[in-house]
C-alpha positions in Angstrom: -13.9 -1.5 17.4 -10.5 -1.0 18.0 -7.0 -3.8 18.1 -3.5 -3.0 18.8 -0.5 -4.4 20.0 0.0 -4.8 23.7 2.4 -1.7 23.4 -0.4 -0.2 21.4 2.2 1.0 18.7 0.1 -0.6 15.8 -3.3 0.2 16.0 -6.8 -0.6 14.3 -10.0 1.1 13.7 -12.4 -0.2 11.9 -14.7 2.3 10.1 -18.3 2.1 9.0 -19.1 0.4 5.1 -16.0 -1.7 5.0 -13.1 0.7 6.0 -9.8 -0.5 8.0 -7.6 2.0 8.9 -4.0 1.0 10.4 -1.9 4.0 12.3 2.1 2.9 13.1 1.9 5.1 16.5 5.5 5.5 17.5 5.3 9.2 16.7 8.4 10.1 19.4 10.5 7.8 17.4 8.8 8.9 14.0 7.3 5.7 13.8 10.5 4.4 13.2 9.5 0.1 13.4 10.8 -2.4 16.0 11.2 -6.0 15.4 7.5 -6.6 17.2 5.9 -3.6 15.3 6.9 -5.2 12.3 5.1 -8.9 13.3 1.9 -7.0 14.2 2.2 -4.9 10.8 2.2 -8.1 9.2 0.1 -10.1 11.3 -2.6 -7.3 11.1 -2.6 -7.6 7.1 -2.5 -10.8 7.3 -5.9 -10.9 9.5 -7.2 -8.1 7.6 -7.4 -9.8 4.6 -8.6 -13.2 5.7 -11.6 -10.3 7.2 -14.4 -10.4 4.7 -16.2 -7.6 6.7 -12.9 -5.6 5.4 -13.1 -3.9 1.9 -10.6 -1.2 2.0 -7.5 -0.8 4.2 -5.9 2.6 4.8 -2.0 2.7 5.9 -1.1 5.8 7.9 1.2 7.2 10.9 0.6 9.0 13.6 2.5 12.4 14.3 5.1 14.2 12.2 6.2 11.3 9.9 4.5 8.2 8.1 7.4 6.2 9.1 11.3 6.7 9.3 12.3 3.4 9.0 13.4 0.3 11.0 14.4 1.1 14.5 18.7 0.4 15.6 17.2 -2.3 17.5 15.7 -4.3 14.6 18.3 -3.4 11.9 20.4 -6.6 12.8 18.2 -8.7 12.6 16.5 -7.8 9.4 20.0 -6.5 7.3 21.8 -10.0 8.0 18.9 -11.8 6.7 17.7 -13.4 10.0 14.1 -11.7 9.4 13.6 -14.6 6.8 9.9 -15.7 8.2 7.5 -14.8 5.4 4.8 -14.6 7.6 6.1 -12.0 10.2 7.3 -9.9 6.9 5.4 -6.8 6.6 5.8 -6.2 3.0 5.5 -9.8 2.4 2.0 -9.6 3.7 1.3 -6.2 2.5 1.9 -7.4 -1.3 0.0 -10.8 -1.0 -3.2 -8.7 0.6 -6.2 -9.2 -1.8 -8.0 -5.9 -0.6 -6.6 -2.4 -1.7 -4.3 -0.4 0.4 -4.3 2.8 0.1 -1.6 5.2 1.7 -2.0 8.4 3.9 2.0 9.7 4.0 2.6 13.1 6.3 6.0 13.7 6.7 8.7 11.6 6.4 8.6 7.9 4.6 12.6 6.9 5.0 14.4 3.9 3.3 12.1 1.4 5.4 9.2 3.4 5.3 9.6 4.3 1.9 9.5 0.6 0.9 6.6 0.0 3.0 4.8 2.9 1.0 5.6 1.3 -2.1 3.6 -1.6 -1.3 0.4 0.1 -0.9 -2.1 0.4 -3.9 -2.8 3.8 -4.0 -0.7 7.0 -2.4 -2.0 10.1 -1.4 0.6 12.3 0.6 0.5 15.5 2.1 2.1 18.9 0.5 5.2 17.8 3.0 5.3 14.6 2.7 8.8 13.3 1.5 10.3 10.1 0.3 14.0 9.2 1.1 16.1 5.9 0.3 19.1 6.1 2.3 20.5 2.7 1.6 23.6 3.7 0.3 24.1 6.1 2.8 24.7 3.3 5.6 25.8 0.7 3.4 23.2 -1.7 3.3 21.4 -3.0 0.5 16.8 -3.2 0.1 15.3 -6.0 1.3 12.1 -4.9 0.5 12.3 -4.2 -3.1 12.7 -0.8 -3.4 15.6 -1.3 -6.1 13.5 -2.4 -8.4 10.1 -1.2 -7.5 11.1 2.5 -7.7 12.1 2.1 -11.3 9.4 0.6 -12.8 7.4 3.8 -11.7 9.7 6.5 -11.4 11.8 5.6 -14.5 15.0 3.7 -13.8 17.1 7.5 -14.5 15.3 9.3 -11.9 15.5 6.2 -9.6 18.8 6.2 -10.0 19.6 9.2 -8.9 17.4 9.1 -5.8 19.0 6.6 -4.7 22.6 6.5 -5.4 22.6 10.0 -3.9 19.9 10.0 -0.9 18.1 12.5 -2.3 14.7 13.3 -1.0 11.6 13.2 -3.5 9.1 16.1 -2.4 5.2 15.7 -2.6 5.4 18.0 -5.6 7.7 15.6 -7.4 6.2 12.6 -5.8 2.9 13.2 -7.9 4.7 15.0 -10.5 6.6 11.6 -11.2 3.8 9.2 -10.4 4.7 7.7 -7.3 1.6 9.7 -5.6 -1.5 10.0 -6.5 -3.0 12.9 -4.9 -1.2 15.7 -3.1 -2.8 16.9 -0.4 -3.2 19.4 2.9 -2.2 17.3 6.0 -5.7 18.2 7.7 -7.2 16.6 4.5 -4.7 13.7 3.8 -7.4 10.6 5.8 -9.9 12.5 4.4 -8.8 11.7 0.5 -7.9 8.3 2.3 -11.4 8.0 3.1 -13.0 9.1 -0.4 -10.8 7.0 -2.4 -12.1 4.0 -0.1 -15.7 4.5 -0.2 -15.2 5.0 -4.2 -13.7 1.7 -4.2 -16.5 0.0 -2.1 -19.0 1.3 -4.4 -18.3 -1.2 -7.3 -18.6 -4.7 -7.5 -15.7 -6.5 -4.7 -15.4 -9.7 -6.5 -13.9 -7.7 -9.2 -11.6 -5.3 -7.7 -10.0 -8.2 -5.7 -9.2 -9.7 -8.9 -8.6 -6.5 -11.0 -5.8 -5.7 -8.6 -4.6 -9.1 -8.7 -4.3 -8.8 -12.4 -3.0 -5.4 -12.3 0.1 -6.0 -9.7 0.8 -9.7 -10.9 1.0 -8.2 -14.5 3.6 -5.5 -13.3 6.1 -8.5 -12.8 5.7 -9.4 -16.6 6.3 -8.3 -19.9 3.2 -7.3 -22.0 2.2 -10.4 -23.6 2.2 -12.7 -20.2 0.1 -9.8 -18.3 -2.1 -9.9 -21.2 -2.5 -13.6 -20.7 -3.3 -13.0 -16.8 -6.0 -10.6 -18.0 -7.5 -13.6 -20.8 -7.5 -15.7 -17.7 -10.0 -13.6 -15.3 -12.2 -13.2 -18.8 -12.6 -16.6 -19.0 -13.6 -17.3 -15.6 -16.2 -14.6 -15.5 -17.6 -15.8 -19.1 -17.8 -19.3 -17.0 -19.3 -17.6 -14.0 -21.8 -16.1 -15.8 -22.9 -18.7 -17.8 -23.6 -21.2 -15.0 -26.2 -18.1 -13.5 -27.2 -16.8 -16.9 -30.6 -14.8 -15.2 -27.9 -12.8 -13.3 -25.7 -11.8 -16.0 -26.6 -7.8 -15.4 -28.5 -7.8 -12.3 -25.9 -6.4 -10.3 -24.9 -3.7 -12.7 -26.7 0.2 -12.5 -25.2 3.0 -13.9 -26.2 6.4 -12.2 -27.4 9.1 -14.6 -25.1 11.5 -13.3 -22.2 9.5 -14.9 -23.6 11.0 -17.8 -24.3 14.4 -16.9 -21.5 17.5 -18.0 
């Protein structure tokens, strides 16, 4: 089954056991994202998450670069704030997604595109992938949180520097710092995509939707209030389980191979 815009720049392919994979397909521009590519990304999230056939979601470009950005035509609108509708707001929609998104980055993820890699889950990049803020390059300021987002993983020295000189982060640094998780071959990058999904799928959904609730919420805390959010999901599973006490562990195997050297 397959979805895309009318101009078939964002598409959608839904894969067997729960997989959603989204491509930006504007490869001559190097995916570089018009005003209307940026509705559907977030309109396609947005759907994708109200999906319950949809477990996993994999972000990914087509061509040379994961994405270079927002297009001249779209800069206007979204740099003097007239992009204010939360629901057309990729990023927006990206970050309040329940399911895990995981992204594939090849090439290229610029200033937009970098900030639209930062809201995925999980990274996994290929060994030339590269990440480049170029805000203060042109003179215009994040929108989409990369001055604070980069920080808080990077360090706030090295983010620093990345930004306030344009400096491009290479795949080895990218996993060297912790922005990436895996570094891979670009004929292997969906293919990681794909096994970090189906690892994912594996375990128990109820809890991963909330475990990366608790996990992302948390990162806008200090220590003691994430620790509070984490108190708060005990609770409710001690509750759960106690109104179906006979199902307590019947959803729970562990496979002997776990424990194998």
């Amino acid at each position: 089954m397959e979805k895309s815009s009318p101009e078939k720049l964002i598409l959608v392919t839904h894969e067997p056991g729960g997989v959603a994979c989204i491509i930006i397909n504007r490869p001559n521009s190097l995916n570089s994202l018009t005003k209307s590519m940026m509705t559907d990304l977030a309109r396609i999230f947005k759907s994708l998450d109200a999906d319950d056939s949809v477990r996993v979601i994999i972000l990914t470009g087509s061509g040379r670069s994961f994405c270079s950005g927002i297009d001249l035509t779209a800069a206007e609108d979204v740099f003097k704030g007239d992009f204010r509708d939360m629901e057309i707001d990729p990023v927006f929609q990206m970050e309040r997604c329940r399911k895990p998104i995981i992204g594939a980055i090849a090439g290229f993820a610029v200033t937009g595109g970098f900030e639209i890699s930062l809201a995925c889950d999980i990274l996994v990049a290929s060994k030339d992938a590269k990440f480049l803020d170029t805000h203060a390059r042109f003179g215009i300021f994040p929108s989409w949180g990369l001055s604070q987002k980069l920080s808080r993983i990077i360090g706030p020295s090295r983010a620093r520097e990345v930004s306030l000189t344009a400096t491009p982060i290479n795949a080895e640094q990218a996993e060297r710092w912790g922005l990436v998780n895996y570094v891979v071959d670009r004929s292997e990058l969906l293919n990681k995509a794909r096994q970090i999904a189906e690892a994912i799928i594996k375990n128990n959904q109820d809890l991963v939707l909330r475990y990366k609730a608790v996990i992302n919420d948390g990162f806008k805390h200090d220590l003691t209030r994430a620790l509070a959010l984490e108190k708060v999901q005990v609770l409710i599973i001690k509750i759960k389980l106690r109104s179906v006490p006979d199902l307590q562990f019947s959803n729970i195997s562990v496979e002997s191979s776990f424990f194998e050297d």
